[in-house]
C-alpha positions, 0 to 999 in steps of 0.5 A, a space after each residue: 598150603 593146600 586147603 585140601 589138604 588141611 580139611 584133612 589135617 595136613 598143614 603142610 606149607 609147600 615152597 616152590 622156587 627155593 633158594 638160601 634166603 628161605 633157609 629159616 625157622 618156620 613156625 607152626 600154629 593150629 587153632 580149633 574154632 569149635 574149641 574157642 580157638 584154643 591151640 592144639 598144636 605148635 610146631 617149629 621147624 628149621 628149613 635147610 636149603 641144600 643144592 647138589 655140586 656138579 661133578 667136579 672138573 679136574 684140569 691135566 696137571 701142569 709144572 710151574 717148575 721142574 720140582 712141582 706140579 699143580 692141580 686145579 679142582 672146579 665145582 659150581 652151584 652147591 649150597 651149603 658150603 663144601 669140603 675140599 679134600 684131594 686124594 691119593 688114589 694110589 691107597 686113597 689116603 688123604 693128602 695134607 690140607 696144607 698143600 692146597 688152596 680153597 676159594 669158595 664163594 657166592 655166585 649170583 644164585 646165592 649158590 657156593 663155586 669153589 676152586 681148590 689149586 692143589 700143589 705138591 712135588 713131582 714124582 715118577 707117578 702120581 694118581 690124584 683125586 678131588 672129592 666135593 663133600 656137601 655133608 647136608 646132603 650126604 654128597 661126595 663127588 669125586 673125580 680122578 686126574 691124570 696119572 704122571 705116567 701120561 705127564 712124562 708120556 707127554 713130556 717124552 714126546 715133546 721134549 725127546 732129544 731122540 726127537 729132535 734128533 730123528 728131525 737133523 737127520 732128516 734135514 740132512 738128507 733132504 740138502 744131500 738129495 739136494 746136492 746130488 741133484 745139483 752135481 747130478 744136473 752140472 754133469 749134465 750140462 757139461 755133457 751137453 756142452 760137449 756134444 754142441 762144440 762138437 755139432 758146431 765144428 762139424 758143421 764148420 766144415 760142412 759149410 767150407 767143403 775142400 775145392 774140387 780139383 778139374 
């Protein structure tokens, strides 16, 4: 309290390092002096703590199996407990709570983490989002997933047969090249082959030339 202040009749308390455990009722009492300390005013105030999230983190989403796809939703340091929801931002409807799966709990701030894995089936295209409501503040963070688009995008590049295809293909060229090399390099030495009998016999009669008649 600042007595500043209360010379001028505010008797505000100010708390400095917050956290939930301050989150109480608070009450307070004034006494006049020059009224024999007779009460003027009570008061009795309830102190919500509240903490802003951080802006959610939505992981790419993954196929545990060829028929679903899984979604996971990360957001710390909030207080009080949030709500979860996931979105369908096609129309922004609401999805079924029932498919996801919500973990809230304190960290050692005294703050609330919270992880919600949200599954559902596989479709040509899915647009997701994932909303953090803290109601006291009025806070709703909301962050959008990667579309199915960019899913089959990725899985058509990992997993094009044309692909792997394009790959033989390749390789065989290169054994083709290959080959021709070798075919290419016997031809050679049977030429050579060739030229050096034929230097060799010629160099036999240079060697052993006719007898000269006298």
């Amino acid at each position: 309290m600042s007595p500043a202040g209360m010379l001028r009749g505010d008797f505000s308390l100010r708390l400095f390092n917050v956290t939930p455990q301050d989150e109480q009722k608070f009450h307070c009492l004034v006494l006049s002096q020059s009224l024999g300390f007779q009460e003027v005013l009570s008061v009795e105030v309830t102190l919500h703590v509240a903490a802003n999230f951080s802006v959610p983190v939505v992981s790419a989403p993954h196929s545990p199996s060829q028929d679903e796809l899984t979604f996971t939703c990360t957001s710390i340091n909030g207080y009080p407990r949030p709500n979860v929801y996931w979105i369908n931002k096609t129309d922004n409807s609401l999805l079924d709570q029932a498919l996801q799966n919500d973990t809230v709990f304190l960290n050692m701030r005294g703050l609330y983490d919270v992880v919600s894995v949200l599954r559902i089936a596989r479709t040509p295209s899915v647009n997701i989002g994932c909303c953090i409501e803290n109601v006291l503040l009025q806070q709703n963070l909301t962050v959008g997933s990667q579309t199915g688009n960019d899913i089959g995008e990725r899985d058509k590049i990992t997993e094009n047969p044309v692909s792997t295809g394009e790959k033989n293909a390749a390789t065989w060229s290169i054994l083709a090249v290959l080959c021709l090399l070798v075919v290419v390099a016997v031809a050679i030495g049977w030429v050579c082959r060739d030229r050096c009998l034929q230097h060799s016999y010629a160099g036999a009669w240079a060697v052993s030339p006719e007898t000269e008649l006298t």
